[in-house]
PyMOL CGO cylinders between C-alpha atoms (Angstrom):
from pymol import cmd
from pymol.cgo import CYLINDER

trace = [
    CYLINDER, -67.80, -48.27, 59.13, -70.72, -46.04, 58.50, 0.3, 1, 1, 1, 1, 1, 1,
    CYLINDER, -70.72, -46.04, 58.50, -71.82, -45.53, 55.03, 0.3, 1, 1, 1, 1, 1, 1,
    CYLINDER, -71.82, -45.53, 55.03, -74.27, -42.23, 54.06, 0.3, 1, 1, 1, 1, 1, 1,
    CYLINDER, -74.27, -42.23, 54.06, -77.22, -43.19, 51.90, 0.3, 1, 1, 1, 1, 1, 1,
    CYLINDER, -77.22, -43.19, 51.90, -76.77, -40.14, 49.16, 0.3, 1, 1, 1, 1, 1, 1,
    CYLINDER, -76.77, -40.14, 49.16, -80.28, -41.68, 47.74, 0.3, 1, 1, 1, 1, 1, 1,
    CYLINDER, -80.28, -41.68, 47.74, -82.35, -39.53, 50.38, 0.3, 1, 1, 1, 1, 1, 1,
    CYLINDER, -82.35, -39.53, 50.38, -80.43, -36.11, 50.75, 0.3, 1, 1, 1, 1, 1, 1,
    CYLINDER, -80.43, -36.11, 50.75, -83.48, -33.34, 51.35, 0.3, 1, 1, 1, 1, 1, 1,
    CYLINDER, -83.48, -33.34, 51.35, -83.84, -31.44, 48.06, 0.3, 1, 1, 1, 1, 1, 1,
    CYLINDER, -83.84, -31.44, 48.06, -81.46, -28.44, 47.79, 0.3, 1, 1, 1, 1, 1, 1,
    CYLINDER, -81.46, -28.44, 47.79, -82.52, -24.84, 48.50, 0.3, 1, 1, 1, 1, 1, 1,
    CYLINDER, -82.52, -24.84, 48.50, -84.23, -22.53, 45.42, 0.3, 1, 1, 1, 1, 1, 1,
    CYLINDER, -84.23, -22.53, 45.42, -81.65, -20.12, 46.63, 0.3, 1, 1, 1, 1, 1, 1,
    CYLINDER, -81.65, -20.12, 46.63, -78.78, -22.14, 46.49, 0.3, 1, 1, 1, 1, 1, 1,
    CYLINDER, -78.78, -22.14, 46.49, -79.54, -22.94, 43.04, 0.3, 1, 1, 1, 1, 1, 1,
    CYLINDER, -79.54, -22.94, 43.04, -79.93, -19.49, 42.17, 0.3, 1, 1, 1, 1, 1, 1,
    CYLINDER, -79.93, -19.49, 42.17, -76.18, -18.88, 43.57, 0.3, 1, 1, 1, 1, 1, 1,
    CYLINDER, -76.18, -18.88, 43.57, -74.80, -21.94, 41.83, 0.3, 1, 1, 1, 1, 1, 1,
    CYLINDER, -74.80, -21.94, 41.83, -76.25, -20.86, 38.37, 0.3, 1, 1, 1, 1, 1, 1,
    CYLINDER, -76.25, -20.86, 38.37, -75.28, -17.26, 39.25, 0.3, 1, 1, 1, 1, 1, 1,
    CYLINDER, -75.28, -17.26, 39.25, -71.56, -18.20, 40.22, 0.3, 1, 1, 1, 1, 1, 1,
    CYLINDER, -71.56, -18.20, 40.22, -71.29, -20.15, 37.09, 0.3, 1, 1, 1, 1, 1, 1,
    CYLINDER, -71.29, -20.15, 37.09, -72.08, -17.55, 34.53, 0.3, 1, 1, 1, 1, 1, 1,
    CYLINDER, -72.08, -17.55, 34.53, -69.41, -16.59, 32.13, 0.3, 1, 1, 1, 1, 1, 1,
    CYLINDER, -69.41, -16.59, 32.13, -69.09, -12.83, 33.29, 0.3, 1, 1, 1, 1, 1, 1,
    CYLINDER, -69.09, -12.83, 33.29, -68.98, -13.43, 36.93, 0.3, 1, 1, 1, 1, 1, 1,
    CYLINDER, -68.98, -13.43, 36.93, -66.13, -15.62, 36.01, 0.3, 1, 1, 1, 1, 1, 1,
    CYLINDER, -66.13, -15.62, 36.01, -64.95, -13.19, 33.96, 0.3, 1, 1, 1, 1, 1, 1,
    CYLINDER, -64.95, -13.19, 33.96, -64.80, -10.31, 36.74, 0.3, 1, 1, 1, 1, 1, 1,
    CYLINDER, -64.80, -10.31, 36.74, -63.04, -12.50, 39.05, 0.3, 1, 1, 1, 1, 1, 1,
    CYLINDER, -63.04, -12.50, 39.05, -60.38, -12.82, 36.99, 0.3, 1, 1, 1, 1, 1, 1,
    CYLINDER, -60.38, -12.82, 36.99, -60.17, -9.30, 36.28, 0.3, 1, 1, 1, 1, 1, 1,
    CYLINDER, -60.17, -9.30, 36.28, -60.18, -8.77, 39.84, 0.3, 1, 1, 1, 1, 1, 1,
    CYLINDER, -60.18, -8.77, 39.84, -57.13, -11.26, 40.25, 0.3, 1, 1, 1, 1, 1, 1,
    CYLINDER, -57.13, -11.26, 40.25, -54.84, -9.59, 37.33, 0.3, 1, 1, 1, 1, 1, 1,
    CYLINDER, -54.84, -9.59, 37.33, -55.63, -6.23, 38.31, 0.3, 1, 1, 1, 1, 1, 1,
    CYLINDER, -55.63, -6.23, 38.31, -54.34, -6.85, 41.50, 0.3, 1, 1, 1, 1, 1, 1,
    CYLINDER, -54.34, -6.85, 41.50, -51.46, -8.39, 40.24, 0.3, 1, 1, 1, 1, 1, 1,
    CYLINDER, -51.46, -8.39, 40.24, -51.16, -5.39, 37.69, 0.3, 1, 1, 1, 1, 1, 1,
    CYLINDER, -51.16, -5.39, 37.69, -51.10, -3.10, 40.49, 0.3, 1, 1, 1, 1, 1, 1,
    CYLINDER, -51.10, -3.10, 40.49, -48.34, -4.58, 42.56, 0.3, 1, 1, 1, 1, 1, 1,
    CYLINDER, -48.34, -4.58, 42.56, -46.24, -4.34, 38.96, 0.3, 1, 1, 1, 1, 1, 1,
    CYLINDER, -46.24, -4.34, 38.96, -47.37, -0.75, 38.80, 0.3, 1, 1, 1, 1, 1, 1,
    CYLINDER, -47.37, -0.75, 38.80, -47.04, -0.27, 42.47, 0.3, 1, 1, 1, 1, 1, 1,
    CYLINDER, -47.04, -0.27, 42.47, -43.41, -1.26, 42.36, 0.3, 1, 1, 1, 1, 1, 1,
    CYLINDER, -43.41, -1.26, 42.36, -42.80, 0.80, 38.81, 0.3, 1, 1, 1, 1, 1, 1,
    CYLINDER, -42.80, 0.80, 38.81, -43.34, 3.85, 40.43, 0.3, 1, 1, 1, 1, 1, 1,
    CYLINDER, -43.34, 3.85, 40.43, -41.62, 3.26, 44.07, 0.3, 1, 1, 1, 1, 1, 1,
    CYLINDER, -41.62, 3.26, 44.07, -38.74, 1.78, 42.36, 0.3, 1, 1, 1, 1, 1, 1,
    CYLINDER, -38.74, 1.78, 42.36, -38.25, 3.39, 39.33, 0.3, 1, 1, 1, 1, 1, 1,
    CYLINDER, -38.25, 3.39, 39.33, -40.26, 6.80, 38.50, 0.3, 1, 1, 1, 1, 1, 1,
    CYLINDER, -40.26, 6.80, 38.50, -40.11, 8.12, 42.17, 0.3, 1, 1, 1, 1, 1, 1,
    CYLINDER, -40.11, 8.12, 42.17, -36.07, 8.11, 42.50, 0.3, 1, 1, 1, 1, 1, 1,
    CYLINDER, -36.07, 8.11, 42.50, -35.71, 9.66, 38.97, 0.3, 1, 1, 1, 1, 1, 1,
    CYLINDER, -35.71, 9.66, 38.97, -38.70, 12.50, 39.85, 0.3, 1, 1, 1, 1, 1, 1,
    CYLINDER, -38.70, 12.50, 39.85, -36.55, 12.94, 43.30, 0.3, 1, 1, 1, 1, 1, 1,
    CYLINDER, -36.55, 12.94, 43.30, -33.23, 13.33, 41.21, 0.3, 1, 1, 1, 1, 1, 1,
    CYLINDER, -33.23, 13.33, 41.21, -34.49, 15.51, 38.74, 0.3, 1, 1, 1, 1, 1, 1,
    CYLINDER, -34.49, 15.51, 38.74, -36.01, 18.02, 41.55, 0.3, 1, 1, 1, 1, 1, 1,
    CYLINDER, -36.01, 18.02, 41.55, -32.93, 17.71, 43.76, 0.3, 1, 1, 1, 1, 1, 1,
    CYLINDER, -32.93, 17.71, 43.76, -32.74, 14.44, 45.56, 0.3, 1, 1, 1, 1, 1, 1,
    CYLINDER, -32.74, 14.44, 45.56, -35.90, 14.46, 47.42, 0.3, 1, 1, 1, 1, 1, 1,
    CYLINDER, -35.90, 14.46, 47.42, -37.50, 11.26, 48.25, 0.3, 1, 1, 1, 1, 1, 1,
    CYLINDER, -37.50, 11.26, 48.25, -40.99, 11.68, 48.11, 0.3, 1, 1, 1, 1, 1, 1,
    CYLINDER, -40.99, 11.68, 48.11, -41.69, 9.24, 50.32, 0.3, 1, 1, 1, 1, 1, 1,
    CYLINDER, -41.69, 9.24, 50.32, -40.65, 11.31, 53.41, 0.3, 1, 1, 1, 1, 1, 1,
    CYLINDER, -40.65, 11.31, 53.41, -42.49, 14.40, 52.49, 0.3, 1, 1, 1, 1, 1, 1,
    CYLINDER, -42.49, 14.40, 52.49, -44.93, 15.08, 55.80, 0.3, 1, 1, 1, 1, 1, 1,
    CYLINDER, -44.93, 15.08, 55.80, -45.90, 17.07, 58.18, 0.3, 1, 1, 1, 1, 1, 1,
    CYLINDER, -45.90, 17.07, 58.18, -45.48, 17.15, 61.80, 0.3, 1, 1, 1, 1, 1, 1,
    CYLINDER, -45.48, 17.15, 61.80, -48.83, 17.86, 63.43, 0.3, 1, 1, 1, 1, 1, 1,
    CYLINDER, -48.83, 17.86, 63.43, -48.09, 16.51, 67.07, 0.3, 1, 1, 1, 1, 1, 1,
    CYLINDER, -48.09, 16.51, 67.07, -45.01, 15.13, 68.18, 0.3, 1, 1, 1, 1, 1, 1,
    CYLINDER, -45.01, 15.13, 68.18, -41.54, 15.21, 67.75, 0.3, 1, 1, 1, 1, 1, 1,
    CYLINDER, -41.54, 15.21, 67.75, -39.83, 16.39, 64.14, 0.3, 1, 1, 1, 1, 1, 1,
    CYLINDER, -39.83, 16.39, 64.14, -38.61, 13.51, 63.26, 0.3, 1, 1, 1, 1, 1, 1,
    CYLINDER, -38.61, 13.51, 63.26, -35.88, 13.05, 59.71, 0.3, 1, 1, 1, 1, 1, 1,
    CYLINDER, -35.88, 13.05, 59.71, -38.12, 10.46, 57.86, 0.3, 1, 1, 1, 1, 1, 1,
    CYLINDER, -38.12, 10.46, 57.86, -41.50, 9.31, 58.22, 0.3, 1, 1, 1, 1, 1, 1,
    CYLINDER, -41.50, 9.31, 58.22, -40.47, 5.89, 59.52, 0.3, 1, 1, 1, 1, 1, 1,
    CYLINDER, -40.47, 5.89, 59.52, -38.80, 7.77, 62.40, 0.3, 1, 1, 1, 1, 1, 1,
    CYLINDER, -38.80, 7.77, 62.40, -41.93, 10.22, 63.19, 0.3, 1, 1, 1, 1, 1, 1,
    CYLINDER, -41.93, 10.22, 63.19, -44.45, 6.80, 63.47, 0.3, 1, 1, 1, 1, 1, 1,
    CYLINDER, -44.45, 6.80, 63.47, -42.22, 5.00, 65.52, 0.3, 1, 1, 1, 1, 1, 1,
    CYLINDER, -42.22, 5.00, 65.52, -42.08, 8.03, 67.57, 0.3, 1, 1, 1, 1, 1, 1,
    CYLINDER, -42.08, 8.03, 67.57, -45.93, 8.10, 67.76, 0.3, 1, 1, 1, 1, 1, 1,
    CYLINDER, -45.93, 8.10, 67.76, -45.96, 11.89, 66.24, 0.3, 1, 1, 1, 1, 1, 1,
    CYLINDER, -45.96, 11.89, 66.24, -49.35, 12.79, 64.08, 0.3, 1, 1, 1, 1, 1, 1,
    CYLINDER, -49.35, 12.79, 64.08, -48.26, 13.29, 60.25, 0.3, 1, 1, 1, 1, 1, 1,
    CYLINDER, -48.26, 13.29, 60.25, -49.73, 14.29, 56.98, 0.3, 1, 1, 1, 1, 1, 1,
    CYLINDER, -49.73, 14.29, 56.98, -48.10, 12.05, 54.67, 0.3, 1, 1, 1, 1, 1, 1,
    CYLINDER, -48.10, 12.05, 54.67, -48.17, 14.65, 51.67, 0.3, 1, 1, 1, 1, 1, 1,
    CYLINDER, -48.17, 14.65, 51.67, -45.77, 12.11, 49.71, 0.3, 1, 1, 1, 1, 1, 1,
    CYLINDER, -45.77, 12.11, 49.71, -47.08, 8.81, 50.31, 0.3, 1, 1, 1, 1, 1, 1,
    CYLINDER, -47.08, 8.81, 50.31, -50.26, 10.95, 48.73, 0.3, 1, 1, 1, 1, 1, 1,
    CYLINDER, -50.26, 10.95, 48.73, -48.10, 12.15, 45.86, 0.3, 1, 1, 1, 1, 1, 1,
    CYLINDER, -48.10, 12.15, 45.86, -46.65, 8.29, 45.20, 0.3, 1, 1, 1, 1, 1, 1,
    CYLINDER, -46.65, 8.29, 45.20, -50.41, 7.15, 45.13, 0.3, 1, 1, 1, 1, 1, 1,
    CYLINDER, -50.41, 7.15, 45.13, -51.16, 10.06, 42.77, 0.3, 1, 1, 1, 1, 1, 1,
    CYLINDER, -51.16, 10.06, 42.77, -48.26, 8.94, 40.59, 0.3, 1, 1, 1, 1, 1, 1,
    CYLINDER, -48.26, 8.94, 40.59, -49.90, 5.10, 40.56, 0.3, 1, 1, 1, 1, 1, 1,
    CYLINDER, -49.90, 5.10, 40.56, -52.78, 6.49, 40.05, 0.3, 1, 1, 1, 1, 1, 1,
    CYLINDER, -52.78, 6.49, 40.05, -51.89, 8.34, 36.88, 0.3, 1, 1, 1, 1, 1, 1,
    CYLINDER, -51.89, 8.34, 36.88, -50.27, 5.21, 35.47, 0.3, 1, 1, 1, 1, 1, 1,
    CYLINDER, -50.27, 5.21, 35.47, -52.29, 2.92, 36.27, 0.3, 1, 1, 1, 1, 1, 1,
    CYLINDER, -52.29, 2.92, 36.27, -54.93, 5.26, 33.93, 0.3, 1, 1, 1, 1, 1, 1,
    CYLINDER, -54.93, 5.26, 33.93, -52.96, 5.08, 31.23, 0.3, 1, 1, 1, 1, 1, 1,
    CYLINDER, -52.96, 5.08, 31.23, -51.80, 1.06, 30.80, 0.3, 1, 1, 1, 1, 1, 1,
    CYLINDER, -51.80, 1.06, 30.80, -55.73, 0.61, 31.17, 0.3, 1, 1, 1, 1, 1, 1,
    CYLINDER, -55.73, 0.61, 31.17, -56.06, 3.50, 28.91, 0.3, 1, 1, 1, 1, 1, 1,
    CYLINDER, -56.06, 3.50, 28.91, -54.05, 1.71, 26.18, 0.3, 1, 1, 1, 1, 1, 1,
    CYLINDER, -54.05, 1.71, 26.18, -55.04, -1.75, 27.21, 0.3, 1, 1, 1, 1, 1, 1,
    CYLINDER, -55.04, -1.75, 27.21, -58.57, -1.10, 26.78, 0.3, 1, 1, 1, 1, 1, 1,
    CYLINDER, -58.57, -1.10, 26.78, -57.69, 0.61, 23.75, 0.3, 1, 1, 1, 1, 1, 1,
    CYLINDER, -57.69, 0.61, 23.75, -55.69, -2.50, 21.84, 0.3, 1, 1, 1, 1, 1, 1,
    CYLINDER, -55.69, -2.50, 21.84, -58.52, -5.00, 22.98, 0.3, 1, 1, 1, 1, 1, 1,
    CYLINDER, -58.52, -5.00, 22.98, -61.32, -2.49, 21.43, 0.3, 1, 1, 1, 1, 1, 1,
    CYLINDER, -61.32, -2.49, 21.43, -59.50, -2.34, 18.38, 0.3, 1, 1, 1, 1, 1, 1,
    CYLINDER, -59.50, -2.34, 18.38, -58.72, -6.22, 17.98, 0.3, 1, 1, 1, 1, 1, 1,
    CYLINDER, -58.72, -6.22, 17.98, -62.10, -7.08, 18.95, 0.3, 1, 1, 1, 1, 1, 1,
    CYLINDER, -62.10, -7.08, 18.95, -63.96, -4.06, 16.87, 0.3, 1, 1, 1, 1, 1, 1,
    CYLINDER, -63.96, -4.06, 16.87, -66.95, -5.80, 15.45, 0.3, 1, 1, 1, 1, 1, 1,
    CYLINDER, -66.95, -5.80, 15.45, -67.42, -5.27, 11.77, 0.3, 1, 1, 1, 1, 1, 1,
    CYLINDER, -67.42, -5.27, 11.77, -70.47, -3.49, 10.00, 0.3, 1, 1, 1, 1, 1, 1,
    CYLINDER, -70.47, -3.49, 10.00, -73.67, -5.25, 10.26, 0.3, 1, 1, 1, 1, 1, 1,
    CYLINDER, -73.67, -5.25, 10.26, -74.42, -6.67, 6.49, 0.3, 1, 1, 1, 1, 1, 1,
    CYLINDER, -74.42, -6.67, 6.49, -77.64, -4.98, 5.40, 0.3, 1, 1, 1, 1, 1, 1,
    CYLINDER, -77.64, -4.98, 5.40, -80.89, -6.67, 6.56, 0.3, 1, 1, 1, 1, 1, 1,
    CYLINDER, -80.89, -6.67, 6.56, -82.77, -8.50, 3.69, 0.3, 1, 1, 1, 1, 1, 1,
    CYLINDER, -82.77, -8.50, 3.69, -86.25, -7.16, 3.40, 0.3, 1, 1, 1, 1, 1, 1,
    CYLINDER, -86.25, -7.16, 3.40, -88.75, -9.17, 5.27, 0.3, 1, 1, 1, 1, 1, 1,
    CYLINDER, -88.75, -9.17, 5.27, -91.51, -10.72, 2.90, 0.3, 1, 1, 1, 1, 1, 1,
    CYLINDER, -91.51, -10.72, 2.90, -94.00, -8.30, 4.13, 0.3, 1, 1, 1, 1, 1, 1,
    CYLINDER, -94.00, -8.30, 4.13, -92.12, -5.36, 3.37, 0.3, 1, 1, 1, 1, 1, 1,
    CYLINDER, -92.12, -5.36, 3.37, -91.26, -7.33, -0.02, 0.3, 1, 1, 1, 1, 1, 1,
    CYLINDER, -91.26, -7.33, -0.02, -95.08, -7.95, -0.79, 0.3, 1, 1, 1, 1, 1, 1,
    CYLINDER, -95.08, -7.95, -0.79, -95.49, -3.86, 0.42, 0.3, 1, 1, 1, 1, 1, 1,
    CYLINDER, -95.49, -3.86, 0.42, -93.21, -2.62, -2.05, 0.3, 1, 1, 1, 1, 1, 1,
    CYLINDER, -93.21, -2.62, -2.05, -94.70, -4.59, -5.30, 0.3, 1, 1, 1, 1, 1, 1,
    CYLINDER, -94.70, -4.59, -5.30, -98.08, -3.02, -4.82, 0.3, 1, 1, 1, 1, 1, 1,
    CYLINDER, -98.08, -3.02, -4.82, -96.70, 0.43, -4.14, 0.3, 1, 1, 1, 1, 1, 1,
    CYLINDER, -96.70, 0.43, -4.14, -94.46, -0.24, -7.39, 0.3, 1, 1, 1, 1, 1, 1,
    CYLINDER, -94.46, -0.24, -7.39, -97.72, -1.91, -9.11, 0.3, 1, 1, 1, 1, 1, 1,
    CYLINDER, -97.72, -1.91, -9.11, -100.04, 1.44, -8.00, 0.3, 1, 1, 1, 1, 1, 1,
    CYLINDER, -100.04, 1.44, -8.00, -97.45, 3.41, -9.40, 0.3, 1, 1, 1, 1, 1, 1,
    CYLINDER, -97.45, 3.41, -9.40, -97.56, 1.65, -13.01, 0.3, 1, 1, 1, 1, 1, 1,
    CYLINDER, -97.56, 1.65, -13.01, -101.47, 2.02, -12.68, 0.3, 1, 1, 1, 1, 1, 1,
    CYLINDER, -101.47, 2.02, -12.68, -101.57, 5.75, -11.70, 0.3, 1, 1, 1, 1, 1, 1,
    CYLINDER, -101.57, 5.75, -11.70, -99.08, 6.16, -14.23, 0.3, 1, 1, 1, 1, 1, 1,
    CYLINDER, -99.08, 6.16, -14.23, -101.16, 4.47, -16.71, 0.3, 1, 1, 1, 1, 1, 1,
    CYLINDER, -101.16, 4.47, -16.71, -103.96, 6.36, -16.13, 0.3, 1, 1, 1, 1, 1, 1,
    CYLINDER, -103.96, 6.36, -16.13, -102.82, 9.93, -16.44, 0.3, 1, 1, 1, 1, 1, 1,
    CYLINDER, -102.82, 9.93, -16.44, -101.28, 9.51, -19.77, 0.3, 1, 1, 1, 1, 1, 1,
    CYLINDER, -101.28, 9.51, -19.77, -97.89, 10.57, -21.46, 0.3, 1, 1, 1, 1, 1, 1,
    CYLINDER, -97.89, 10.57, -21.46, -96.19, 13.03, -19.47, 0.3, 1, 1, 1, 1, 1, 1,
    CYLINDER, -96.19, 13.03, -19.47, -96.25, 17.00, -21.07, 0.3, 1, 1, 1, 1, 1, 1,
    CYLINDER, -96.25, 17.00, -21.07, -92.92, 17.69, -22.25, 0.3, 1, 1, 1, 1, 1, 1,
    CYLINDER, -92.92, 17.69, -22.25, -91.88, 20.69, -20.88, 0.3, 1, 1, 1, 1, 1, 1,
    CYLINDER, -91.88, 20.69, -20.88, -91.01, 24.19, -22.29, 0.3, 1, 1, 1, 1, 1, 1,
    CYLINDER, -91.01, 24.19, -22.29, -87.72, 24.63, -23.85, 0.3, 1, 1, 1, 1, 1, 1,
    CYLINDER, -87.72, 24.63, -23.85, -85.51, 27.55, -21.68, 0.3, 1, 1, 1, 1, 1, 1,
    CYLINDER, -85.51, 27.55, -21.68, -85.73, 30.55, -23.13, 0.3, 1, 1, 1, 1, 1, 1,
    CYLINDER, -85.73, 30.55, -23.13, -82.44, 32.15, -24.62, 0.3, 1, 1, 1, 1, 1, 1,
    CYLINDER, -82.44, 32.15, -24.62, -81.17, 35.57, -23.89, 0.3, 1, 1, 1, 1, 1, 1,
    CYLINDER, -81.17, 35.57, -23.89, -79.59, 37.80, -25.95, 0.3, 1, 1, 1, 1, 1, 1,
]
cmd.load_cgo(trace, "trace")
C-alpha cells in the first residue's frame, strides 16, 4: 500500500489563491446562481410563449402558426419549415424571429416587475441625520460665542421707524 506524505506538498500557487478567494466571494456566488435560475426562467418563458401566447396570436390573426413563417431563398417551397430544412432549401425564418421577439418582450417584463418587487422590499430607509463631529461641535460654540461678543460690543439694536400711514 502506498501512503502520500501530505506533510511536504510544495506550497500552492499566488494565483491559485487569488482564484480560490475570488471564487468564494459572496457575489460571484451570487451571479452563478442568477445565471442558473435565469436559465431555468427562460425555458418557463420559452415554453409560455411556444405553447401558450403563439397559438392564441395565430388564432386571433387567422390560424397562422408563426413558427412556419419563412422564406424560400434556394431550394424547393416547401409547406413548413421542418419540411424546407430537411429538404436542404436556404430560409429566412421570419417567425422563429418573431417567437424570439415575443420571449424577448416577456422576458423584459417578469424582470421588469421582478426587479421591481425586490427594489421595493429591500428599499433602504433614510439615513438618520449624522451627529456633528466634535470639531464641528467645538466650531460652532466659538462662532455662537463671537456672535454674543460682537453683539455685545455694538450695543442695543436701533429700533426702527414706525411705517408711515396713508391717508
Amino acid at each position: 500500500m502506498v501512503q502520500l506524505n501530505l506533510t511536504k506538498l510544495p506550497p500552492r500557487p499566488t494565483w491559485l489563491q487569488e482564484f480560490q478567494s475570488f471564487i468564494m466571494r459572496g457575489n460571484v456566488i451570487d451571479l452563478a446562481v442568477g445565471i442558473i435560475i435565469g436559465a431555468a426562467f427562460t425555458t418557463i418563458v420559452s415554453s409560455l410563449v411556444k405553447d401558450i401566447i403563439t397559438p392564441i396570436l395565430g388564432l386571433i390573426v387567422g390560424g397562422i402558426d408563426f413558427s412556419n413563417i419563412f422564406l424560400t431563398l434556394k431550394g424547393p417551397h416547401a409547406a413548413t419549415l421542418a419540411d424546407a430544412q430537411k429538404a436542404g432549401a436556404v430560409t429566412v425564418n421570419v417567425g422563429v424571429f418573431l417567437n424570439a421577439v415575443i420571449n424577448f418582450l416577456i422576458v423584459s417584463f417578469a424582470i421588469f416587475w421582478l426587479v421591481k418587487g425586490v427594489t421595493k422590499i429591500y428599499r433602504k430607509p433614510d439615513p438618520a441625520p449624522l451627529a456633528p463631529s466634535p470639531t464641528e461641535t467645538l466650531l460652532a460654540e466659538i462662532r455662537d460665542l463671537l456672535r454674543e461678543r460682537q453683539d455685545a460690543l455694538a450695543g442695543p439694536a436701533e429700533m426702527p421707524a414706525p411705517p408711515i400711514a396713508r391717508e
